[in-house]
C-alpha positions as CSV (number, residue, x, y, z in Angstrom):
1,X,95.6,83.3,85.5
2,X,99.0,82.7,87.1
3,X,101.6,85.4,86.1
4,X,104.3,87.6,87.4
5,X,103.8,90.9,88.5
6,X,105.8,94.0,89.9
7,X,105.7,97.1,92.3
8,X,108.5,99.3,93.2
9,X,108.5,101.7,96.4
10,X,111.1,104.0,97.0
11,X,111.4,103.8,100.9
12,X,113.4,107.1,101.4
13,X,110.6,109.0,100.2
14,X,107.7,106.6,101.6
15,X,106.2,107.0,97.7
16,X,105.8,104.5,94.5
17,X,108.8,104.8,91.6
18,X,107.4,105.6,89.2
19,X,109.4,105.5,86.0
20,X,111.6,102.7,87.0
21,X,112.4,100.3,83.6
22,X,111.9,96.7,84.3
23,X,113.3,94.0,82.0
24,X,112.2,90.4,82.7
25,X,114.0,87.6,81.5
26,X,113.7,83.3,81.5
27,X,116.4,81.2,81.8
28,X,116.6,79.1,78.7
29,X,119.4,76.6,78.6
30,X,121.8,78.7,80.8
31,X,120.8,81.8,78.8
32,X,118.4,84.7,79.6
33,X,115.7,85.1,76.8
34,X,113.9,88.4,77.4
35,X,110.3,88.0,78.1
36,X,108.4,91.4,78.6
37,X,109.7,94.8,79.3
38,X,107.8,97.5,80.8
39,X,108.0,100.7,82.8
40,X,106.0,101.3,86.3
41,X,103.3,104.2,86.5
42,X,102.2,106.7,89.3
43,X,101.6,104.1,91.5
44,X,104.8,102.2,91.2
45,X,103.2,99.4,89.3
46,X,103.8,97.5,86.1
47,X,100.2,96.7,84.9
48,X,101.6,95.5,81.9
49,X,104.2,93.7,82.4
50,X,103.2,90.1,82.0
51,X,100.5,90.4,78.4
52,X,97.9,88.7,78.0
53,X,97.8,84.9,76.8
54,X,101.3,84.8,78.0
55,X,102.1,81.7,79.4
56,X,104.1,81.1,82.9
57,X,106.4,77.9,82.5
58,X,108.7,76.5,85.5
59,X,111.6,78.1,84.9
60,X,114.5,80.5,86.4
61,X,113.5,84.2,85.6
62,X,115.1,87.5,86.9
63,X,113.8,91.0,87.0
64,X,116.7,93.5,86.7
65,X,114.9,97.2,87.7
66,X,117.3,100.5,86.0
67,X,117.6,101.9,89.4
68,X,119.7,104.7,87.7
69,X,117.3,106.0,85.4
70,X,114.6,106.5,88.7
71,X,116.9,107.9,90.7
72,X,118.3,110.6,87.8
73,X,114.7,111.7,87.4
74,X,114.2,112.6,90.8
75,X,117.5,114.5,91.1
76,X,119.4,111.5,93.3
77,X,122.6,109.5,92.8
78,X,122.0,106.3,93.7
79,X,124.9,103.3,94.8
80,X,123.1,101.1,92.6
81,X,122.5,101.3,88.8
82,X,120.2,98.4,88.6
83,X,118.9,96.0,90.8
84,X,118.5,92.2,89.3
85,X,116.4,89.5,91.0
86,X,116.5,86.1,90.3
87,X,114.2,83.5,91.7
88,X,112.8,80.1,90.1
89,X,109.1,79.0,89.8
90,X,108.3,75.6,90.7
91,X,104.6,75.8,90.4
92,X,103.7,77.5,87.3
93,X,99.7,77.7,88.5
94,X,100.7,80.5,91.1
95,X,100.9,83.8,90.8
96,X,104.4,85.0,91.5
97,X,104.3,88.7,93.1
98,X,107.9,90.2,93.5
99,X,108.0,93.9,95.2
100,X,111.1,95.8,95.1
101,X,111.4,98.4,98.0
102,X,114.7,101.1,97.3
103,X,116.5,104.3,98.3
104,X,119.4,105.2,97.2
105,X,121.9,103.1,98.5
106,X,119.9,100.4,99.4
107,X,117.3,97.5,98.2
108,X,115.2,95.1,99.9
109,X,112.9,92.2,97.9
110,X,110.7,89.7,99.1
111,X,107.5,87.1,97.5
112,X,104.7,89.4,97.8
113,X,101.0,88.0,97.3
């Protein structure tokens, strides 16, 4: 089943985020339409973040991560609050992987597998 999926890895402590909120949103005619919501567990993940019999369309979507609220629960101030990512499907029979690596004033992203 193609889908989207998430993980989070907070590089300056070389562990998963857990706890990070993730909102992900579709573009629909130049407006974002929320599509899921979901939080990552103890292994940085978002299991459920695409349900199931959810269907993946070509589209623009962005995940926006609350950075903040992570970084508050571990006792850090972070330079960003949230972290949005916006990238456009083409081929809605893939599955779309996108990893979020952070620290506290910094974020790197990239198409996982």
């Amino acid at each position: 089943m193609s889908k989207i999926t998430s993980h989070v890895l907070d590089a300056s402590r070389g562990k998963p985020a857990q706890g990070v909120p993730i909102l992900l949103e579709r573009n629909k005619d130049g407006k974002w339409v929320e599509v899921s919501r979901a939080t990552t567990n103890a292994d940085g993940r978002v299991p459920d973040l695409w349900a199931e019999g959810m269907k993946l369309e070509t589209a623009i979507y962005r995940l926006t991560f609350d950075t903040q609220k992570y970084f508050q629960s571990i006792g850090t101030q972070g330079f960003y609050p949230e972290v949005p990512i916006v990238f456009e499907i083409h081929d809605a029979a893939q599955h779309y992987h996108v990893p979020l690596l952070i620290s506290p004033f910094s974020y790197s992203t990239y198409r996982g597998s």
